[in-house]
N, CA and C atoms of all chains as a GROMACS GRO file, in nm:
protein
  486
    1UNK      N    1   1.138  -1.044  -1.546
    1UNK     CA    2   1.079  -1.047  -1.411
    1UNK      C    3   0.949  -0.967  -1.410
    2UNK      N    4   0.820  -1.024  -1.328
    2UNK     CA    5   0.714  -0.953  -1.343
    2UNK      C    6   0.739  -0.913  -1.184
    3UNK      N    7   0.747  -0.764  -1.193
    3UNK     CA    8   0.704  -0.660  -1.091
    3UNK      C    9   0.566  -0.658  -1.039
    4UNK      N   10   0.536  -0.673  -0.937
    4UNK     CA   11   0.396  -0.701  -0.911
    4UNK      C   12   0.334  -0.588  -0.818
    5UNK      N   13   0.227  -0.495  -0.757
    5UNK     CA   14   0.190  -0.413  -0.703
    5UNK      C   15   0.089  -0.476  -0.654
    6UNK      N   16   0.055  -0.491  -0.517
    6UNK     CA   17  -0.029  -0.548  -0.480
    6UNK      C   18  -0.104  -0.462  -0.325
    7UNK      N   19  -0.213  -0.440  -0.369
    7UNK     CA   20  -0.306  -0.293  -0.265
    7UNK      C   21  -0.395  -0.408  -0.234
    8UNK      N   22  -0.396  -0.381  -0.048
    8UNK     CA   23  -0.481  -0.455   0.062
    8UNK      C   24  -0.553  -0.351   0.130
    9UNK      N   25  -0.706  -0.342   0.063
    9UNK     CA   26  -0.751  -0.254   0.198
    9UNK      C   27  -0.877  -0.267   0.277
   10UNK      N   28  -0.961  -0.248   0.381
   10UNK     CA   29  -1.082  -0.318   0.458
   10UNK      C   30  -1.144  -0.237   0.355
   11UNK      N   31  -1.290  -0.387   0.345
   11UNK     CA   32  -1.404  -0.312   0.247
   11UNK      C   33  -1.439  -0.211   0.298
   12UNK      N   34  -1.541  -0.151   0.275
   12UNK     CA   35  -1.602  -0.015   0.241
   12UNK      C   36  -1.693   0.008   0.430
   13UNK      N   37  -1.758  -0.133   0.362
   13UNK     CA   38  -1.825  -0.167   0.513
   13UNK      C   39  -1.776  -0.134   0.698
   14UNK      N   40  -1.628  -0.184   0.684
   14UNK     CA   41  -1.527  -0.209   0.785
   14UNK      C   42  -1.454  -0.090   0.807
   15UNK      N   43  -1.477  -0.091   0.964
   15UNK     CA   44  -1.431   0.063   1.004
   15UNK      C   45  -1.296   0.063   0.991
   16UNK      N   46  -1.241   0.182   1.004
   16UNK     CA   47  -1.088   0.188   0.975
   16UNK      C   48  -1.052   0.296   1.133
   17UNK      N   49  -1.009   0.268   1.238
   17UNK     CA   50  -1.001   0.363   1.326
   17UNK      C   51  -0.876   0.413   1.323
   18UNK      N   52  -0.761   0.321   1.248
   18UNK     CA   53  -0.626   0.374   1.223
   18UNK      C   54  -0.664   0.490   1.137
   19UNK      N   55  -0.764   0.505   1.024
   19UNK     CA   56  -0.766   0.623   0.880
   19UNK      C   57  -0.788   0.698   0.966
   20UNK      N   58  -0.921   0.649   1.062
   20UNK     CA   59  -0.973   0.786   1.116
   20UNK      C   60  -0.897   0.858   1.238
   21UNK      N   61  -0.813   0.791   1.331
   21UNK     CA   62  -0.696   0.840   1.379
   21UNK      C   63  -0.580   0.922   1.264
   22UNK      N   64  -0.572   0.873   1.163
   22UNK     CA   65  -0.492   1.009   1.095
   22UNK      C   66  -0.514   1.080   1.094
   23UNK      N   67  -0.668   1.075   0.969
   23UNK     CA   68  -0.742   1.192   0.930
   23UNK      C   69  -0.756   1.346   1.066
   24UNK      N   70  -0.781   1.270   1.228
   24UNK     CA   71  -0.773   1.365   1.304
   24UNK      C   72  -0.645   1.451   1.316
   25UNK      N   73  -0.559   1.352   1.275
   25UNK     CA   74  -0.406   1.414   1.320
   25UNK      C   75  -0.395   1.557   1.179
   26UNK      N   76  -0.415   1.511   1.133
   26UNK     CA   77  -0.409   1.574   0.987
   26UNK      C   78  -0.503   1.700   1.007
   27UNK      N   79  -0.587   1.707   1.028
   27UNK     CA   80  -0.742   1.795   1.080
   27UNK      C   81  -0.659   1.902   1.138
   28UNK      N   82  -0.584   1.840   1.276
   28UNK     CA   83  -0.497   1.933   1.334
   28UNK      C   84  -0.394   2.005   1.355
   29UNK      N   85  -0.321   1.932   1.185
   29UNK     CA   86  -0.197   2.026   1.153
   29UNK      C   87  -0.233   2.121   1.095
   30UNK      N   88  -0.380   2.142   1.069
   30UNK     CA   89  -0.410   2.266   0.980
   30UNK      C   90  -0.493   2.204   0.864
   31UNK      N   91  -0.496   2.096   0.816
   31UNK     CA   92  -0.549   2.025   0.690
   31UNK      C   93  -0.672   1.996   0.717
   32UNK      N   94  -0.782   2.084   0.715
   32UNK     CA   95  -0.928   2.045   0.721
   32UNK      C   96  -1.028   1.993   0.583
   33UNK      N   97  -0.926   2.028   0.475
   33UNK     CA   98  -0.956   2.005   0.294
   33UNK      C   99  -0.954   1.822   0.303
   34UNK      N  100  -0.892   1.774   0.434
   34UNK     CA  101  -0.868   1.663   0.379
   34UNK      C  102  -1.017   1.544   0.446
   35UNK      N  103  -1.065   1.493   0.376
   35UNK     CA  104  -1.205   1.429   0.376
   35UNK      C  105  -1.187   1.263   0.445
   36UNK      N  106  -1.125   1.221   0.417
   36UNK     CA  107  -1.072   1.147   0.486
   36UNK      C  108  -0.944   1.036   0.452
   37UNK      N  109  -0.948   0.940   0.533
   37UNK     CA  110  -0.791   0.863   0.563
   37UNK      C  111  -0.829   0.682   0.540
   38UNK      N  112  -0.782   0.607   0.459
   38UNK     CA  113  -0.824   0.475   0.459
   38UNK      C  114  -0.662   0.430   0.476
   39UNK      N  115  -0.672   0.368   0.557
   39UNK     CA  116  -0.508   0.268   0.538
   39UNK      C  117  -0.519   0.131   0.535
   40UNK      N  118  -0.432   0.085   0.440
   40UNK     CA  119  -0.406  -0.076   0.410
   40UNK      C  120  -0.283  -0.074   0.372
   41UNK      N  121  -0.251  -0.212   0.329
   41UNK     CA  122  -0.103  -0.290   0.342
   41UNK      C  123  -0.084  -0.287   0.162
   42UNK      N  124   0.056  -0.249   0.148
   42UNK     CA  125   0.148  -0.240  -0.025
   42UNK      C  126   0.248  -0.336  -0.007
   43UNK      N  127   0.217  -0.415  -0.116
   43UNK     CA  128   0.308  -0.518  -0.086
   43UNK      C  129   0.395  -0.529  -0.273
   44UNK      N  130   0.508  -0.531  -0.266
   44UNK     CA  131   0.584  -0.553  -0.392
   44UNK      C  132   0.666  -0.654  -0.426
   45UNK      N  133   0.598  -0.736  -0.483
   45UNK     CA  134   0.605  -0.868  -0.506
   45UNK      C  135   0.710  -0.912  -0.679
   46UNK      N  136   0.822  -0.977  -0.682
   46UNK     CA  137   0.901  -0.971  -0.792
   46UNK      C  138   0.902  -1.132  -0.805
   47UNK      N  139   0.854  -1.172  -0.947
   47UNK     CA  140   0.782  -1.338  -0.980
   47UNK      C  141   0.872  -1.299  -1.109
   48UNK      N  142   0.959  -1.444  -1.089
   48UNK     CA  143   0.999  -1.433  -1.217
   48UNK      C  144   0.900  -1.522  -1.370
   49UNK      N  145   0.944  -1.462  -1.512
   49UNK     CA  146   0.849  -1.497  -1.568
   49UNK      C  147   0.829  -1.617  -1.600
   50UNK      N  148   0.935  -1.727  -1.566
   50UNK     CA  149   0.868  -1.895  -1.552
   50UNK      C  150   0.741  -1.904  -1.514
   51UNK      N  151   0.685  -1.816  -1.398
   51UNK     CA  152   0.566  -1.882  -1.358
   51UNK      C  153   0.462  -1.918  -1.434
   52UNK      N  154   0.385  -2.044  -1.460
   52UNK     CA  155   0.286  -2.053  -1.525
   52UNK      C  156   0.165  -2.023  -1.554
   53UNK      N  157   0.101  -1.963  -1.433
   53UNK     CA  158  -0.028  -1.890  -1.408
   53UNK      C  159   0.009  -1.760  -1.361
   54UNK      N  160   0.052  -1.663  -1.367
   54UNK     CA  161   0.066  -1.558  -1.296
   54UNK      C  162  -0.038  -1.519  -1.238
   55UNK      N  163  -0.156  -1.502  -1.244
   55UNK     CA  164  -0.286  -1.472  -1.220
   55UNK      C  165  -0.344  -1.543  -1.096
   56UNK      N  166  -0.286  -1.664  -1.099
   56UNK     CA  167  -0.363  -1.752  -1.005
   56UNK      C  168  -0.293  -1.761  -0.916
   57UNK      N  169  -0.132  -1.739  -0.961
   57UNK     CA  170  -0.061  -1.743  -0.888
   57UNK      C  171  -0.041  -1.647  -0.761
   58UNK      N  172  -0.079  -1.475  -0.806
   58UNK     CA  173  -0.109  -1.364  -0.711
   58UNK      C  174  -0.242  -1.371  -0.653
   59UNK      N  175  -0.333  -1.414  -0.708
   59UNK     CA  176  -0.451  -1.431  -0.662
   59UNK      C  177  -0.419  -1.557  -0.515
   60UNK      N  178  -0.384  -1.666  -0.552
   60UNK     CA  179  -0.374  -1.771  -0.426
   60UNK      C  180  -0.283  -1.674  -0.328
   61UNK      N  181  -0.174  -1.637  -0.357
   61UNK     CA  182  -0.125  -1.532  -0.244
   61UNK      C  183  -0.164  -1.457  -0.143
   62UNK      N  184  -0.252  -1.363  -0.248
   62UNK     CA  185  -0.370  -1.274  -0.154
   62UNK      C  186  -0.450  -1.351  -0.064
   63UNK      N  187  -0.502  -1.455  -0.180
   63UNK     CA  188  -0.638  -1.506  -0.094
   63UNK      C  189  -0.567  -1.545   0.081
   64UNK      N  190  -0.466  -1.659   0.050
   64UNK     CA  191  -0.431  -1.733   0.164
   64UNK      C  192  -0.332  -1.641   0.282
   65UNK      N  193  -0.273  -1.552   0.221
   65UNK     CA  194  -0.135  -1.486   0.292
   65UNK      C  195  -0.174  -1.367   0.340
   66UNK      N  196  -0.194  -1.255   0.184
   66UNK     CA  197  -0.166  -1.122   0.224
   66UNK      C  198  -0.307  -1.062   0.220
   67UNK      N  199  -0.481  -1.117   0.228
   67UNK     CA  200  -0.559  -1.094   0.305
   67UNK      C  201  -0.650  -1.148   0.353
   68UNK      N  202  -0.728  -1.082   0.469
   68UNK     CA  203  -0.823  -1.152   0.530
   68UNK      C  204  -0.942  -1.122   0.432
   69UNK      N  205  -0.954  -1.206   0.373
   69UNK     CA  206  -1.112  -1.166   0.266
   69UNK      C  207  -1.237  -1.155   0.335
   70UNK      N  208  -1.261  -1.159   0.495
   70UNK     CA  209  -1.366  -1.158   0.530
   70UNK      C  210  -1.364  -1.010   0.558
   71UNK      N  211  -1.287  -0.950   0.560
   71UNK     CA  212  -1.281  -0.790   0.586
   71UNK      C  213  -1.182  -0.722   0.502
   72UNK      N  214  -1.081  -0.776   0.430
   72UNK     CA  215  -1.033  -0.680   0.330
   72UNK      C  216  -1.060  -0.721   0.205
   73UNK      N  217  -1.031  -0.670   0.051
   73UNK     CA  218  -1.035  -0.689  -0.030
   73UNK      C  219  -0.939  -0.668  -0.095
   74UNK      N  220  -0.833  -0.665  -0.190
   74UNK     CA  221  -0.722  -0.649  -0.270
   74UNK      C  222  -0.768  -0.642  -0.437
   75UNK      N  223  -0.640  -0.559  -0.511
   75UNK     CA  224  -0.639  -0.508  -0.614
   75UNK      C  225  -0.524  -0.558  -0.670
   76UNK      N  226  -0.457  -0.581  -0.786
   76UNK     CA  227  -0.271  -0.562  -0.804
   76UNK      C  228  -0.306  -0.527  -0.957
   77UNK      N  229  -0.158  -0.452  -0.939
   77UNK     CA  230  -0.085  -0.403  -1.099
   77UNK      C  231   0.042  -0.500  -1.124
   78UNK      N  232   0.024  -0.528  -1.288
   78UNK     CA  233   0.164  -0.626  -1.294
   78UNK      C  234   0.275  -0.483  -1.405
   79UNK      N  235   0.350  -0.526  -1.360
   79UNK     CA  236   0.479  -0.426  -1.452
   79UNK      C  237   0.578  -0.498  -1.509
   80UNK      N  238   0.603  -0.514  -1.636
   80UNK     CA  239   0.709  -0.584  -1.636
   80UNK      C  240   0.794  -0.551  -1.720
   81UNK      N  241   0.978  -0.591  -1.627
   81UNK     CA  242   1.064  -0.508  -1.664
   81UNK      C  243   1.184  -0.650  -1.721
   82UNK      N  244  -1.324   1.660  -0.600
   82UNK     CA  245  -1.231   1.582  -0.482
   82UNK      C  246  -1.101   1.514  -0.592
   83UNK      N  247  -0.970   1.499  -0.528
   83UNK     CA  248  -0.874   1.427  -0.523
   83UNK      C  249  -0.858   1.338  -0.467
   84UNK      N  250  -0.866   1.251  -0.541
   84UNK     CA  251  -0.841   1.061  -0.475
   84UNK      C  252  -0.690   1.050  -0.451
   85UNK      N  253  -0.613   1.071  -0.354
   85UNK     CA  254  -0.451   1.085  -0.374
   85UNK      C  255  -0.427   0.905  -0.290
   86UNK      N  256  -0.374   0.803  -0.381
   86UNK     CA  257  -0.282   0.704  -0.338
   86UNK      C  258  -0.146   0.756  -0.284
   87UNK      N  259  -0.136   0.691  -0.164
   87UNK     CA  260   0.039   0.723  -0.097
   87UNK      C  261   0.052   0.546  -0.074
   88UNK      N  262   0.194   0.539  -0.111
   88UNK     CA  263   0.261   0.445  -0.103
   88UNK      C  264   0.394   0.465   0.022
   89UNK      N  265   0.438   0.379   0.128
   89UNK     CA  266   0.540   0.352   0.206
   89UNK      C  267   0.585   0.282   0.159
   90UNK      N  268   0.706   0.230   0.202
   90UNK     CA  269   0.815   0.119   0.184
   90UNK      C  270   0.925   0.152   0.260
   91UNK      N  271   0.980   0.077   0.305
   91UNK     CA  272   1.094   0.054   0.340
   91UNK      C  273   1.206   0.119   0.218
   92UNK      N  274   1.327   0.218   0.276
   92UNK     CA  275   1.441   0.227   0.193
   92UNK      C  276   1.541   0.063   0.181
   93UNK      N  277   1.549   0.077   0.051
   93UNK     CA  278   1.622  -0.044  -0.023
   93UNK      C  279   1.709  -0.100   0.052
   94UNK      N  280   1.792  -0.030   0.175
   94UNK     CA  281   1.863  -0.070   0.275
   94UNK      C  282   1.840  -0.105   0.353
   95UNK      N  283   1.721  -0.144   0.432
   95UNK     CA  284   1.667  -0.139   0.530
   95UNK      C  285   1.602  -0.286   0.509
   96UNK      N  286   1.607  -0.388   0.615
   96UNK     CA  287   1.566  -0.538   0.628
   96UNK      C  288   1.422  -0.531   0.657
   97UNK      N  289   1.404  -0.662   0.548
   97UNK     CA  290   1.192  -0.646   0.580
   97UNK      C  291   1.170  -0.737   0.649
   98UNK      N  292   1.193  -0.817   0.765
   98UNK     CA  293   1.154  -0.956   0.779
   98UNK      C  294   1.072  -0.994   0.764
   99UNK      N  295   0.922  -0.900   0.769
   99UNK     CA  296   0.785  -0.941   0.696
   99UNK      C  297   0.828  -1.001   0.587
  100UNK      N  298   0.882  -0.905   0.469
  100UNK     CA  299   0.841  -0.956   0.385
  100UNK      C  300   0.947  -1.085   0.358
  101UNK      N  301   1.029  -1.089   0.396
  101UNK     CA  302   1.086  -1.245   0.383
  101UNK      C  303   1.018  -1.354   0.444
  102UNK      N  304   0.940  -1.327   0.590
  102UNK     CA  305   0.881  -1.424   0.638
  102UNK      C  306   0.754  -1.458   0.528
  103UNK      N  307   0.654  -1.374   0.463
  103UNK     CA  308   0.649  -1.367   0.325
  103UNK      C  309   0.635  -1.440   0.235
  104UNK      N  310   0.784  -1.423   0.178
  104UNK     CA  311   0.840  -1.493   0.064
  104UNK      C  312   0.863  -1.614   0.084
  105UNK      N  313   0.917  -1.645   0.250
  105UNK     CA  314   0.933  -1.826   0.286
  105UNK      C  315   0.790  -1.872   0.294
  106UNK      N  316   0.673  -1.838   0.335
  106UNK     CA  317   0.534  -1.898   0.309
  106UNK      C  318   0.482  -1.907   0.191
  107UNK      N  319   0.535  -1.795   0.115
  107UNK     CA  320   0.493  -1.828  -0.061
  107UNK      C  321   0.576  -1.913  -0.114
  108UNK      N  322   0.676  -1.968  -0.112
  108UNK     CA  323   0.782  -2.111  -0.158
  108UNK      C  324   0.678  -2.225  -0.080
  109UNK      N  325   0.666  -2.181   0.036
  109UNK     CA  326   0.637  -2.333   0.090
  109UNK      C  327   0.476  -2.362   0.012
  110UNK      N  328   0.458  -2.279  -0.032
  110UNK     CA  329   0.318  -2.330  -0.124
  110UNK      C  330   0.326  -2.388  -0.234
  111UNK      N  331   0.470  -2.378  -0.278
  111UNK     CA  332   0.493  -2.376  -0.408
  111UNK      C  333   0.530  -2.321  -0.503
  112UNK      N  334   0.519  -2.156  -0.500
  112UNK     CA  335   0.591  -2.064  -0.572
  112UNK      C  336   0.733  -2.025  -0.636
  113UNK      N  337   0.798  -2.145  -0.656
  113UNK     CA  338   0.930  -2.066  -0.618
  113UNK      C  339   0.960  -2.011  -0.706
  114UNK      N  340   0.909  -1.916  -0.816
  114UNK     CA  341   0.940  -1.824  -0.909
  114UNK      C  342   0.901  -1.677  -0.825
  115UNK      N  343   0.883  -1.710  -0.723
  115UNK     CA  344   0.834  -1.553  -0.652
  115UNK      C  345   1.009  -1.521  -0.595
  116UNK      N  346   1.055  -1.412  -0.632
  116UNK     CA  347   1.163  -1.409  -0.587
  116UNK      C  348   1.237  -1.306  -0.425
  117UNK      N  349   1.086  -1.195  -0.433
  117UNK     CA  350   1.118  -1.085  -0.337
  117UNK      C  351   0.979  -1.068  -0.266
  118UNK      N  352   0.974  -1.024  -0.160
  118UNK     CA  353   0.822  -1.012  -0.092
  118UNK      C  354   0.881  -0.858  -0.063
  119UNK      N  355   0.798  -0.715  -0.041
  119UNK     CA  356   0.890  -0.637   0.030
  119UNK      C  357   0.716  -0.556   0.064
  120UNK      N  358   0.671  -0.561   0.220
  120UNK     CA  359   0.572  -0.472   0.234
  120UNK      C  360   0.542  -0.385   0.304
  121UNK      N  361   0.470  -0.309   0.251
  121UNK     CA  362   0.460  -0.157   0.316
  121UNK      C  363   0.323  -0.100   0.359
  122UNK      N  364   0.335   0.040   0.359
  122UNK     CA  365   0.182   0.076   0.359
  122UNK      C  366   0.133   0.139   0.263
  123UNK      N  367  -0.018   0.130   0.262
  123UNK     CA  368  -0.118   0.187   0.192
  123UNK      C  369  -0.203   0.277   0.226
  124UNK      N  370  -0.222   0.394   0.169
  124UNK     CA  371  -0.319   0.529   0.235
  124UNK      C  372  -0.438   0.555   0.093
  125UNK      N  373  -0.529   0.516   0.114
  125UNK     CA  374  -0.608   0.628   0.017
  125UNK      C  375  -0.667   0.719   0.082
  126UNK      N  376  -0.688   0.889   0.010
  126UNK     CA  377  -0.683   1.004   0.106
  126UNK      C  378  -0.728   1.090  -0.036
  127UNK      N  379  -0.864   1.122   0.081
  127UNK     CA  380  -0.941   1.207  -0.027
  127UNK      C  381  -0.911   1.324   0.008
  128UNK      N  382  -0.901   1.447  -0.101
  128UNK     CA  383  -0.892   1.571  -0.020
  128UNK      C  384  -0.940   1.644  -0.114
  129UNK      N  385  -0.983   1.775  -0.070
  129UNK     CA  386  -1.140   1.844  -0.097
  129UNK      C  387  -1.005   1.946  -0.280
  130UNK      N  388  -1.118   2.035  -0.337
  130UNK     CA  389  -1.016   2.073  -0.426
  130UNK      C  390  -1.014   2.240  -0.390
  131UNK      N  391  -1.039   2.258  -0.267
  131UNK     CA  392  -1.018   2.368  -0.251
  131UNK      C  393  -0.855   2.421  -0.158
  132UNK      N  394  -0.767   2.277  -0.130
  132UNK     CA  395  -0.673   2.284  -0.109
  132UNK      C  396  -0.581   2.349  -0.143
  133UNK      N  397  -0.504   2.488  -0.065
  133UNK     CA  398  -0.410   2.580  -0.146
  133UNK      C  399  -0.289   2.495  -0.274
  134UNK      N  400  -0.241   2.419  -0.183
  134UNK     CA  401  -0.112   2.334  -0.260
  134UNK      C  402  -0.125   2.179  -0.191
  135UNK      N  403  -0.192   2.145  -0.308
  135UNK     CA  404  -0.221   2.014  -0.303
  135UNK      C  405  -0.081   1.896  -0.267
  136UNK      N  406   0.009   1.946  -0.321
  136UNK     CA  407   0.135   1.843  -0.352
  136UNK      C  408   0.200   1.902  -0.224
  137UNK      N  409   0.204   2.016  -0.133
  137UNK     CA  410   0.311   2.022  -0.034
  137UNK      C  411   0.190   2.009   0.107
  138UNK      N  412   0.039   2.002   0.111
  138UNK     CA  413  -0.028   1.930   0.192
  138UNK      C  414   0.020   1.797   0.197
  139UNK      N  415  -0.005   1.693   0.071
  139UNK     CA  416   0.025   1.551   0.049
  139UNK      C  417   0.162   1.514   0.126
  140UNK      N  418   0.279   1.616   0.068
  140UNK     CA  419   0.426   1.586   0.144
  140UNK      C  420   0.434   1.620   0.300
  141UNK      N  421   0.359   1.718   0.366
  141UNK     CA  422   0.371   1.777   0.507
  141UNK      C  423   0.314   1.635   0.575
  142UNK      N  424   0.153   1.563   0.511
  142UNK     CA  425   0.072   1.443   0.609
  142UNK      C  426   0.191   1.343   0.556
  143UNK      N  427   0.294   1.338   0.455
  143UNK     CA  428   0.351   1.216   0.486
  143UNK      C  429   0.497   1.221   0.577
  144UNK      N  430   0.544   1.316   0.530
  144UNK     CA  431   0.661   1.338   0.616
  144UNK      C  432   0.675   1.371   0.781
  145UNK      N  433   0.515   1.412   0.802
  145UNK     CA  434   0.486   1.394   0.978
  145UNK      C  435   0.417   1.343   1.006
  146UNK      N  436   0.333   1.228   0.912
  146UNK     CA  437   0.285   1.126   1.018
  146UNK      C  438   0.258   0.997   0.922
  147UNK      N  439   0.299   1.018   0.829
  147UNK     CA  440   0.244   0.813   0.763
  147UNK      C  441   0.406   0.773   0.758
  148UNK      N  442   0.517   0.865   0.730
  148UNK     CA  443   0.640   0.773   0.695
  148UNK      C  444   0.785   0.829   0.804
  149UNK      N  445   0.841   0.722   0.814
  149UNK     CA  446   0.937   0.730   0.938
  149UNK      C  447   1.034   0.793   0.822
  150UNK      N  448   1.096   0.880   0.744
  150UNK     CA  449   1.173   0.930   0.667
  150UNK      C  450   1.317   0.860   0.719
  151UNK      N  451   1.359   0.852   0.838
  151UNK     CA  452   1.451   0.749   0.831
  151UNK      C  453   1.510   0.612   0.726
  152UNK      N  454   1.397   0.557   0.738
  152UNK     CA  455   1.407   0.455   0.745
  152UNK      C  456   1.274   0.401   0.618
  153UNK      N  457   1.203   0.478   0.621
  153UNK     CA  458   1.118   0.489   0.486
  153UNK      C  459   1.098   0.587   0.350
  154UNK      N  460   1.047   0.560   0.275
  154UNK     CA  461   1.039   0.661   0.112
  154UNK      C  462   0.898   0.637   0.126
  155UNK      N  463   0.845   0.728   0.003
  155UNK     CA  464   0.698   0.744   0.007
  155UNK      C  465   0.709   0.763  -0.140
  156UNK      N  466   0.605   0.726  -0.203
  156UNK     CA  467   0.565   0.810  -0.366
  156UNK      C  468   0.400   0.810  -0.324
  157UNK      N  469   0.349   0.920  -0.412
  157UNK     CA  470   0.201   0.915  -0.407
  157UNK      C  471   0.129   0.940  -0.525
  158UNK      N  472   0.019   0.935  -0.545
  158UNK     CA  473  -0.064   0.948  -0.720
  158UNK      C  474  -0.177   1.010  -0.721
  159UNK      N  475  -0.207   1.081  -0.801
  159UNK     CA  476  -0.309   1.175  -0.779
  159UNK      C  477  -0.421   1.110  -0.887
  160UNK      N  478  -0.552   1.092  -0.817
  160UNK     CA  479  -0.658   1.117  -0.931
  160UNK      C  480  -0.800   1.202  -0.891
  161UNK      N  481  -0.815   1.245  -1.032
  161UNK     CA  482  -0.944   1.373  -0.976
  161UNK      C  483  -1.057   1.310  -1.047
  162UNK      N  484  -1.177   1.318  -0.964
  162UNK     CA  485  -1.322   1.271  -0.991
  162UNK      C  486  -1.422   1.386  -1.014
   0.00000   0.00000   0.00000
């Protein structure tokens, strides 16, 4: 089975007001070291190894499902156990 | 600076319907070697290196405000630039 790790987060460009709503929360427990807060979506995805493309196969996922490519971008790690 | 990844998820007990609703849109594409969808959240979180204790800052911002400890686990990863 390929273990899959798959990180969704808004480009660089695209504000994040959820990070920056942490980052304040955080500011005010005492944590001023901390620079800032980006949040996106972890998704753990288990493909067994029949699949024929694995690659294209996580890639069509992302593209169509798990992001909006006009504002996020995605990464994945494969693990396999 | 410390680039620290935090990971959420759901505890193993706990029902994702995301991610099953998910896993039934990735079959209906065609996938059916995808066997589990399960998703969570994503934090990247810079923090300065003048932080007393880097690892019980990281645990205090997750345990009071990114993860419902109920009902969620957390792991996180450290990298230094």
């Amino acid at each position: 089975m390929y273990q899959v790790e798959i990180f969704v987060t808004y480009k660089p460009s695209i504000l994040d007001p959820q990070g920056e709503a942490i980052q304040r929360a955080v500011q005010q427990m005492g944590y001023s070291e901390v620079q800032s807060v980006r949040q996106g979506k972890y998704f753990q995805v288990e493909i067994d190894r029949s699949v024929e493309n694995l690659e294209a196969c996580v890639e069509e996922i992302c593209d169509r499902l798990l992001a909006n490519v006009t504002m996020e971008s995605y990464s994945y790690r494969v693990k396999e156990d």
